[in-house]
C-alpha positions in Angstrom: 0.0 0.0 0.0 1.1 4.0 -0.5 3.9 5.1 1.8 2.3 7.5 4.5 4.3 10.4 2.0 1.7 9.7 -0.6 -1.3 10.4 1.3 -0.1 13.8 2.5 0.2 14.7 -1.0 -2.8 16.7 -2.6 -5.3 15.1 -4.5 -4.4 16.9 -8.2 -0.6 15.4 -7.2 -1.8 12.2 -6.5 -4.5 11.8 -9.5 -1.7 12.4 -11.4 0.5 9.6 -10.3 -2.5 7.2 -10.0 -3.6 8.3 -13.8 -0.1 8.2 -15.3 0.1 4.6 -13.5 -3.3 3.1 -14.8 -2.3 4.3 -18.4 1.3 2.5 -18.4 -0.2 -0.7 -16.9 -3.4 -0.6 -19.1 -0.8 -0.4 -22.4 2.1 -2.4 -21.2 0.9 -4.7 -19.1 2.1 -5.2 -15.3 5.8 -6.8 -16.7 6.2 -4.1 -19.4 5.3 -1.3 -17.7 8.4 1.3 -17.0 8.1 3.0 -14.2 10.2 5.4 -15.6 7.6 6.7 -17.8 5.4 7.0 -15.0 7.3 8.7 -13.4 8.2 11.2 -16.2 4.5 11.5 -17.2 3.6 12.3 -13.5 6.1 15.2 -13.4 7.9 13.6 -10.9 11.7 13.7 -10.2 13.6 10.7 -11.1 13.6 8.1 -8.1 10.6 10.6 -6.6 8.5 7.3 -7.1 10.0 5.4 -4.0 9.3 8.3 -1.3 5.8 7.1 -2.2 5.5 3.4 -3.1 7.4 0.4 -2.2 8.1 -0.8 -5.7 6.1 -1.2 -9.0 4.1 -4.0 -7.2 2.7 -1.4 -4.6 2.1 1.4 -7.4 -0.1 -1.6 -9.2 -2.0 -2.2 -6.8 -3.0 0.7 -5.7 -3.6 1.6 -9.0 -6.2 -1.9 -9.1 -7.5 -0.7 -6.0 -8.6 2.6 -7.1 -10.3 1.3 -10.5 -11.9 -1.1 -8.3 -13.2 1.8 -5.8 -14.4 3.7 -8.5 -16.5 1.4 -9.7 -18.1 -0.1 -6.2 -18.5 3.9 -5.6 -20.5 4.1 -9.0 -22.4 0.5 -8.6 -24.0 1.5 -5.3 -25.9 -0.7 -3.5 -28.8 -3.6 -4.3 -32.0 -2.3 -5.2 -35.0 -3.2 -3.4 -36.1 -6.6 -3.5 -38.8 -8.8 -1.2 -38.9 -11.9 -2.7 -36.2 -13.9 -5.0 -37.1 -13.1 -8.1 -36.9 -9.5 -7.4 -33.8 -10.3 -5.9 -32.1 -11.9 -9.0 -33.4 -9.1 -11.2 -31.6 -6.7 -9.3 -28.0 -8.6 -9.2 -28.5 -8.8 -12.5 -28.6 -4.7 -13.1 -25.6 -4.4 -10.4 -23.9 -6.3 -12.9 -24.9 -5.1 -16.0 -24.3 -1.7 -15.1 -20.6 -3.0 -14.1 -20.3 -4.2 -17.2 -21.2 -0.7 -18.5 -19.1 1.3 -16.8 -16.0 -1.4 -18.4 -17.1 -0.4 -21.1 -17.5 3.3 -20.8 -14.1 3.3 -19.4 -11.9 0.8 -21.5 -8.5 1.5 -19.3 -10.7 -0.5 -16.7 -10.7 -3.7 -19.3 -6.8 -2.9 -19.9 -5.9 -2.7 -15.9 -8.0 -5.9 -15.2 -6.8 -7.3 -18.3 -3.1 -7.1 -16.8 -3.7 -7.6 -13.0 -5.0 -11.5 -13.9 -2.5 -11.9 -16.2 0.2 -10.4 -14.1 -1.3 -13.2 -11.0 -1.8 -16.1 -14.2 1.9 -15.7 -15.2 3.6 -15.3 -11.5 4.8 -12.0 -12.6 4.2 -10.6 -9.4 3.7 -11.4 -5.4 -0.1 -10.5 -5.9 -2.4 -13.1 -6.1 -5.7 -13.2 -7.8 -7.0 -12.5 -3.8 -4.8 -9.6 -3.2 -5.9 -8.1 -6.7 -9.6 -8.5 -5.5 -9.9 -8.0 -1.7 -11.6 -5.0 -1.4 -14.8 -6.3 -3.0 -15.1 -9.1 -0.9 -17.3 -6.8 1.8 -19.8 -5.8 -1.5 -19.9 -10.0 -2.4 -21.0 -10.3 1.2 -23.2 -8.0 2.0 -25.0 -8.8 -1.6 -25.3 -12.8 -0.7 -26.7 -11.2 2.9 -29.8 -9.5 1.2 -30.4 -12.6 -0.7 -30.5 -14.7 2.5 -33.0 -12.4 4.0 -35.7 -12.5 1.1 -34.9 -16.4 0.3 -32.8 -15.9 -2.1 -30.1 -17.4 -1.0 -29.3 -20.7 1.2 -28.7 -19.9 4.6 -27.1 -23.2 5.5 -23.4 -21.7 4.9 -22.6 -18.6 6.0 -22.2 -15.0 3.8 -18.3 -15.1 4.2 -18.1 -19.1 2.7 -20.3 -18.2 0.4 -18.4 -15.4 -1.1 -15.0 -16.6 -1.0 -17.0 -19.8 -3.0 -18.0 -17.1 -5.7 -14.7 -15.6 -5.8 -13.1 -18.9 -6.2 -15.2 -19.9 -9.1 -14.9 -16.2 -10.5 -11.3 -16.4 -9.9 -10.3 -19.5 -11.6 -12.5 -18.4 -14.4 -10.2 -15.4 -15.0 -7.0 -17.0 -14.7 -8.3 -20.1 -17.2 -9.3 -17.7 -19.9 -6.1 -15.5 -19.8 -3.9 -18.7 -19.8 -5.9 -20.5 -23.0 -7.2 -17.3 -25.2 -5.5 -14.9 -27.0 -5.8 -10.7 -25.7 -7.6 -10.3 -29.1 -10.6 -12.5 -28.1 -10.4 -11.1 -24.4 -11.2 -7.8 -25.6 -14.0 -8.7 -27.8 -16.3 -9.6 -25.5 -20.0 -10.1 -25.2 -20.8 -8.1 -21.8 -24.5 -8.7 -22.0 -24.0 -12.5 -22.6 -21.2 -12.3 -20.2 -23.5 -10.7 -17.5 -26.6 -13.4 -18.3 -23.8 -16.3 -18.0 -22.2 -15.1 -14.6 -25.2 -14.3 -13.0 -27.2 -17.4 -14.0 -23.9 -19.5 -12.5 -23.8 -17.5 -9.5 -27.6 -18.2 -9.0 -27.5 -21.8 -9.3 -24.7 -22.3 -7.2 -26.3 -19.7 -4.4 -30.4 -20.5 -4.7 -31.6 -23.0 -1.8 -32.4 -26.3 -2.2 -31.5 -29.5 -0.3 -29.7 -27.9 2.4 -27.7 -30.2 4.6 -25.4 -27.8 5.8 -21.1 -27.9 5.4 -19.4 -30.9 6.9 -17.4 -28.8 10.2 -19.0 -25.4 12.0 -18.3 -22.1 10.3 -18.4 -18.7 11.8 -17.6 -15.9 10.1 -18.8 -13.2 12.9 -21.8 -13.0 11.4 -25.3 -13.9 12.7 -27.7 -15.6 11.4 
């Protein structure tokens, strides 16, 4: 994460940074990317870069971090929903409107393009888990208003249930990046790609014979 330097510095100064650093990894890649010439498109002094980030590891994933950010900020939160279908309907215009905003803003695609190939390759320390943690809360608290209107299966609790999700998400990501090309990566469907993640999200989510997992789990949460 930033060095304490970085967050003292105004927000125009560190835009700039964060903007110069989202461009370079969205073009080059996380292995390519110099941080030279983020540096130099920054306006920074050579070497300034390490008064304010570990290493090019801590830059990218900052930089992940804020894309991420910006989007949760921009998604919001469920709509209203009493019953499961309701419920469905509405994850499925959180992630439409996801896939919108990827669209809209195509360094996102770029960024996320590099962060799971960056964790595919073993470029980098980060792990698909690192890249992704902050939206682990949002996964959560979205399986929680399931539960509540029967959505959802209650048998497991929202924390299991997420980090399910994200595994299935996860090794999704990293499969495609390993076996396709970037040129069919970028040409994608979203609105297929929205139907097919949440219809495999509902049917591994939606009640049914519940028996419950195999040892206690508590996340913190109650039921």
């Amino acid at each position: 994460m930033p060095r304490p330097r970085f967050e003292k510095l105004s927000d125009e100064k560190k835009r700039a940074i964060l903007d110069a650093a989202a461009v370079e990894f969205s073009a080059h890649g996380f292995q390519a990317a110099s941080f030279n010439r983020i540096i130099e498109n920054a306006g920074l002094s050579k070497g300034a870069m390490y008064y304010y980030f570990d290493d090019k590891e801590d830059l990218f994933l900052t930089v992940v971090n804020r894309l991420q950010d910006a989007i949760m900020e921009q998604l919001g939160e469920l709509g209203p929903c009493t019953d499961p279908e309701g419920y469905w309907r509405e994850v499925r215009v959180l992630f439409a409107h996801a896939a919108q905003l990827k669209q809209e803003d195509p360094t996102i695609i770029h960024a996320a393009l590099a962060m799971v190939k960056g964790a595919a390759a073993g470029e980098t320390r980060l792990t698909y888990d690192h890249l992704f943690a902050n939206v682990h809360e949002w996964f959560e608290e979205v399986i929680v208003r399931g539960q509540e209107v029967g959505a959802v299966r209650r048998d497991l609790s929202p924390g299991l249930l997420a980090a399910m999700l994200w595994g299935v998400s996860g090794a999704m990501d990293l499969w495609m990046v390993r076996h396709l090309d970037e040129e069919v990566l970028l040409d994608i469907d979203f609105d297929k790609a929205t139907e097919f993640t949440v219809d495999l999200y509902r049917r591994l989510l939606e009640p049914g014979a519940e028996i419950g997992f195999f040892w206690p789990v508590n996340d913190g949460r109650e039921d």
